[in-house]
C-alpha positions in Angstrom: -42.8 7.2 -7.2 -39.3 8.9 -6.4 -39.6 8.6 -3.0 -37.7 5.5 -2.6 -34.9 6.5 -5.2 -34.4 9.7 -3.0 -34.3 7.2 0.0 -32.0 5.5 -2.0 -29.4 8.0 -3.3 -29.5 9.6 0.9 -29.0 5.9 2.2 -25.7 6.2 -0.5 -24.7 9.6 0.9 -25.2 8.5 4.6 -23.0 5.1 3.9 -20.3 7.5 1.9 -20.0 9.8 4.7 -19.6 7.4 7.9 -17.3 5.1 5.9 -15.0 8.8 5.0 -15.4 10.2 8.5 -14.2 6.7 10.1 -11.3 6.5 7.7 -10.7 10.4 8.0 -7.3 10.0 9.5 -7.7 13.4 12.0 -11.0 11.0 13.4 -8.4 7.9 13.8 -6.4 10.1 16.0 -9.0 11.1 17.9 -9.8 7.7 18.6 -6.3 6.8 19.3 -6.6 9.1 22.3 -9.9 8.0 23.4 -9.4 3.9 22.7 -6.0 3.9 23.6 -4.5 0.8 23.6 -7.5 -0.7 22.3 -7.1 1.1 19.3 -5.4 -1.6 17.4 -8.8 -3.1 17.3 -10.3 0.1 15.5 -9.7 -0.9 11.8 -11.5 -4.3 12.6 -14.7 -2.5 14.1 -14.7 0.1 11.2 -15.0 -3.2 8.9 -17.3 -4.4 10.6 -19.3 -1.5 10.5 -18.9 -0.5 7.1 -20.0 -4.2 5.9 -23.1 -4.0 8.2 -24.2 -0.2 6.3 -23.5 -1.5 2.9 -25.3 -4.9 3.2 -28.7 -2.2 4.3 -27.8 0.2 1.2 -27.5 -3.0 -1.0 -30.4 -4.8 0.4 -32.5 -1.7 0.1 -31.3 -1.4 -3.4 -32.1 -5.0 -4.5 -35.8 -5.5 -2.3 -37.4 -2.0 -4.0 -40.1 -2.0 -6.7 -38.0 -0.2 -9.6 -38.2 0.9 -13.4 -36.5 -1.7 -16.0 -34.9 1.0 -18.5 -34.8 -1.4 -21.2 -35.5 -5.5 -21.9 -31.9 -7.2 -22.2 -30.9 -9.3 -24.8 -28.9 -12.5 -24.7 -25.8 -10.8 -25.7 -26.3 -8.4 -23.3 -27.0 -11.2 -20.2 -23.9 -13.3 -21.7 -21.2 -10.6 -21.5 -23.1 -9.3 -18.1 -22.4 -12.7 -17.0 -18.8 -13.1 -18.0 -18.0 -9.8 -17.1 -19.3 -10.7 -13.1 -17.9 -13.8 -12.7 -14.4 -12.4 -13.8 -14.6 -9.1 -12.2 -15.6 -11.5 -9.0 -12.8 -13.8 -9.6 -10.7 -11.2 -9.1 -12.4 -9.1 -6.4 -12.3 -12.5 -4.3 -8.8 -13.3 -5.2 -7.6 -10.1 -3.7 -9.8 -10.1 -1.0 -8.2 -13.4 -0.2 -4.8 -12.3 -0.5 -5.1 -9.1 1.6 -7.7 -9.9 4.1 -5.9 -8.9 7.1 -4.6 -5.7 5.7 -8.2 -4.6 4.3 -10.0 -6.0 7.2 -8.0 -5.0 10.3 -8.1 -8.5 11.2 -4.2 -8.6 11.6 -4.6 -7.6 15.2 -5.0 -11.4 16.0 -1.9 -12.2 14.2 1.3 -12.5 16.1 3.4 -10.4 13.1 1.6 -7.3 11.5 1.8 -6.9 7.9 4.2 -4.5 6.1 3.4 -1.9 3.8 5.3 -1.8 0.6 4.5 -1.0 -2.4 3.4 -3.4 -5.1 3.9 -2.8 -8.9 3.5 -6.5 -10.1 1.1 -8.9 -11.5 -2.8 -6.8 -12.2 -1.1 -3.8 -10.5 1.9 -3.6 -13.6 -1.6 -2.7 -15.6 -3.8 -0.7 -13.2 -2.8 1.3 -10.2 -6.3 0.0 -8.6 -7.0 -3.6 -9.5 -9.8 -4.5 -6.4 -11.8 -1.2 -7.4 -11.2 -1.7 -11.3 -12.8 -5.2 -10.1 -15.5 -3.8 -8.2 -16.5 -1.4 -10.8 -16.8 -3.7 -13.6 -18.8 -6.3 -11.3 -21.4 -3.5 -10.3 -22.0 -2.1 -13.7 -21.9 -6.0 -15.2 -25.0 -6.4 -12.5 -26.6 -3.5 -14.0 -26.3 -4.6 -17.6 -27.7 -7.5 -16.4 -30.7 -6.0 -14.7 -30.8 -2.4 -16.3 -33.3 -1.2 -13.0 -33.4 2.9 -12.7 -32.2 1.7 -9.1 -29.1 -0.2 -10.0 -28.3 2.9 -11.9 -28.3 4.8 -9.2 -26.4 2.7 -6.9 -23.7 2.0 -9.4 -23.4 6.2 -9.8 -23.3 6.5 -6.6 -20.3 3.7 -6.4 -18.3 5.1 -8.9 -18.5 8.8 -7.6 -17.8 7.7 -4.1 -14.7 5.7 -5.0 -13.4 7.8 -7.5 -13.5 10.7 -5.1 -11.5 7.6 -2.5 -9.2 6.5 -4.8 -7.7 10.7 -5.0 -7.5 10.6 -1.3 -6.1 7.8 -1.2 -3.6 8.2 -3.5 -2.7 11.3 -1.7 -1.5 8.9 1.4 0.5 6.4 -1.0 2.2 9.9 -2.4 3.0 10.8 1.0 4.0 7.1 2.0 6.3 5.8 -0.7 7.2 9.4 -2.3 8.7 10.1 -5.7 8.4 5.7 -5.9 4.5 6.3 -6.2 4.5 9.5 -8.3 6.5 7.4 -10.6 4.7 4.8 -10.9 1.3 6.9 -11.0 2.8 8.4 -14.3 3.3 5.1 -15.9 0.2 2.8 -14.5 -3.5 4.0 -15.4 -5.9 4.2 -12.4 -9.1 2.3 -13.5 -8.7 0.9 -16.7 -6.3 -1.1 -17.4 -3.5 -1.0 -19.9 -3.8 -3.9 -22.0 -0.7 -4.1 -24.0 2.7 -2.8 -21.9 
């Protein structure tokens, strides 16, 4: 009976750690040297890759026989609902907007993108608006379908980019300076601030 949520929770831990060793920036270098001047078409690949693992994780997740930890209610399936198709409003919006950048898909664009920092619009509330986004759509699917295993997966989301959203951070501090550690002290990471 646990088997498959142990399959589960290592097929989580197998996804985590390819996905941080292929964004581990002292990997990246090595693959600089070895690609060369195919490089540029690294951060495409490692999308590629990354979207192939987590549709196996997620299809695994949604195709087992699991326990239902409690019968939902129509309150419960309304603001599941609402809660998803906002959450993926904006998870599609800024998917949208920063395809290239996310993707690695700017290598076929004539001009890269640059980096600045952005302190407007969903990000004046929330240092992390796309992962606030995806948060709130993952658990909004489990309130909708309380499974043991969608309780698992959505643990295992929230550790895993928790644990992303410090190392990141740790670049952007490193990138934009005492502009980021500002705006770190005044902007809340996950949930945002509602009045300002």
């Amino acid at each position: 009976m646990a088997k498959p949520y142990i399959i589960l929770v290592l097929l989580w831990i197998i996804f985590c750690v390819l996905h941080s060793l292929f964004a581990n920036e002292r990997w990246k270098k090595k693959m600089q040297m070895v690609l060369k001047k195919n490089y540029k078409f690294y951060r495409i690949a490692y999308s590629f890759f990354a979207l192939i693992t987590l549709a196996i994780v997620v299809t695994y997740n949604f195709s087992m026989q699991s326990f239902l930890l409690w019968n939902v209610n129509i309150i419960e399936q309304v603001i599941a609902v609402t809660c998803m198709l906002s959450c993926g409003t904006i998870m599609f919006l800024f998917t949208r907007k920063f395809f290239f950048d996310l993707s690695g898909a700017d290598v076929f664009q004539k001009k890269q993108s640059s980096r600045e920092l952005i302190k407007t619009n969903l990000y004046k509330y929330v240092r992390h608006p796309l992962y606030s986004a995806t948060l709130g759509f993952i658990w909004s699917i489990f309130l909708y379908s309380p499974l043991l295993s969608n309780l698992i997966s959505c643990i295992c989301i929230t550790a895993y980019t928790i644990a992303g959203i410090y190392i990141e951070e740790k670049k952007l501090v490193y990138e934009f300076g005492d502009n980021y550690i500002s705006y770190r002290s005044q902007t809340p990471m996950l949930i945002p601030k509602i009045f300002v």
